[in-house]
PLY file of the C-alpha trace (Angstrom):
ply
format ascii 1.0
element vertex 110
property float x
property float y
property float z
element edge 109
property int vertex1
property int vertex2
end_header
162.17 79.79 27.65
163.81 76.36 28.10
168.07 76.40 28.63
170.68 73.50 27.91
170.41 71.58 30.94
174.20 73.02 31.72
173.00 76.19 32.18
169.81 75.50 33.84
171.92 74.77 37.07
174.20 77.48 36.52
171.09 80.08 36.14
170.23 79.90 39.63
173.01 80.50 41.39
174.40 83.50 38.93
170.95 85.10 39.75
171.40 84.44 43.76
175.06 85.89 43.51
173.92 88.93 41.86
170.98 89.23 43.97
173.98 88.94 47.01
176.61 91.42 45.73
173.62 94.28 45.01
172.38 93.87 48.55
175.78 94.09 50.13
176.34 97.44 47.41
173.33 98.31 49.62
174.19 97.74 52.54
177.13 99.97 52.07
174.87 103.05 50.78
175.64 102.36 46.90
171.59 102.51 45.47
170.49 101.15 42.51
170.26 104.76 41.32
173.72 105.37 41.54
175.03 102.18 40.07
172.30 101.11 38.26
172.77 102.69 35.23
176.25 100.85 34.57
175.71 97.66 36.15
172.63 96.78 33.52
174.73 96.39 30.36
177.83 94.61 32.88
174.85 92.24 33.75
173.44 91.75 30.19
177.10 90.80 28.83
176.94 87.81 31.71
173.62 86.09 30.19
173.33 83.35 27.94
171.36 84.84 24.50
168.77 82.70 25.11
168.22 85.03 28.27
169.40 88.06 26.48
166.93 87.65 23.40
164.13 86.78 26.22
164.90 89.54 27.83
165.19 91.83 25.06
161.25 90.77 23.78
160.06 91.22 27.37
161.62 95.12 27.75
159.77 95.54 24.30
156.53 94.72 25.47
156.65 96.69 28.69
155.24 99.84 29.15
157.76 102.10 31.11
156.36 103.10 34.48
157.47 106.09 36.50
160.46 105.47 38.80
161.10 102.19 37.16
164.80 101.53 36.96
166.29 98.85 34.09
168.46 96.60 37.14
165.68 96.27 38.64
163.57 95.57 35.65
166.18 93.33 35.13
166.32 91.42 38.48
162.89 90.85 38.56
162.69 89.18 34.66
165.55 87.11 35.98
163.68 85.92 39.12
160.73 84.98 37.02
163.13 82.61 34.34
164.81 81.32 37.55
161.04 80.57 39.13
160.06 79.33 35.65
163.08 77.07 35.31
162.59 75.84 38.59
158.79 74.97 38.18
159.34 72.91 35.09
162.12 71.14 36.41
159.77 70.53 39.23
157.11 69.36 37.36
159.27 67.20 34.95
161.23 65.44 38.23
157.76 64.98 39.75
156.46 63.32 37.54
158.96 60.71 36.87
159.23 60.56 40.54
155.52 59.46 41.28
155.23 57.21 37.91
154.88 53.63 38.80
158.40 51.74 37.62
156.80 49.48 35.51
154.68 52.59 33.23
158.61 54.04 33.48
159.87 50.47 31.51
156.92 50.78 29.39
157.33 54.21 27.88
161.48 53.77 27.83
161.03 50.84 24.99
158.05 53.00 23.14
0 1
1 2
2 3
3 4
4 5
5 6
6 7
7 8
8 9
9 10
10 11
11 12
12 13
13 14
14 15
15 16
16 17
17 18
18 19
19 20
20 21
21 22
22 23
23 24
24 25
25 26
26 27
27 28
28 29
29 30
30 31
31 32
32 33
33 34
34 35
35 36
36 37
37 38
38 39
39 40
40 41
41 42
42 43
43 44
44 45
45 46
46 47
47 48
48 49
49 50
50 51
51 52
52 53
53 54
54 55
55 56
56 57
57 58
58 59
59 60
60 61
61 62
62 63
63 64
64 65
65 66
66 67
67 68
68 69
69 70
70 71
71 72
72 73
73 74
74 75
75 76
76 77
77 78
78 79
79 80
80 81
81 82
82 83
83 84
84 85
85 86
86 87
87 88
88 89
89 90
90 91
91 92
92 93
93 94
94 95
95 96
96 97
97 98
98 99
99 100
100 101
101 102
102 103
103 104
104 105
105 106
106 107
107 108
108 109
């Protein structure tokens, strides 16, 4: 799933923050099974619907597993988008990056 290129760059750093404030909750003793269970929706209110929708399909096609909690079901569908995001932002940069200027003039005026 593709985002608006504004929220591309905001993505990343609402997933690192999140990532930050539940390891300093554990730091402090306060598990994932204790908070867990409110957090998810407080998390799932921040995200753009794209995300949401994506999100929603991929918890559909899961099979639940024993122990499995939803933040952290959660966490790791948002560090996959934020890896995905990253990869073909990668790959489009790159590209344009290593194209010889000229080609670059060439397929601008096509």
């Amino acid at each position: 799933m593709l985002l608006p290129e504004e929220r591309r760059q905001i993505y990343p750093y609402f997933y690192d923050e999140l990532e930050s404030k539940l390891r300093s909750l554990e730091s402090l003793g306060k598990t994932q099974d204790k908070y867990g269970d409110f957090l998810t929706p407080l998390v799932e209110s921040c995200l753009p619907e794209e995300v949401l929708v994506a999100w929603e399909r991929s918890r559909n096609h899961q099979t639940e597993s024993e122990g499995s909690r939803s933040l952290e079901q959660l966490m790791n569908f948002l560090r996959q988008e934020v890896k995905g995001e990253e990869m073909v932002l990668l790959a489009r940069t790159g590209l344009t990056l290593h194209q010889n200027p000229r080609k670059r003039i060439i397929m601008q005026h096509r």
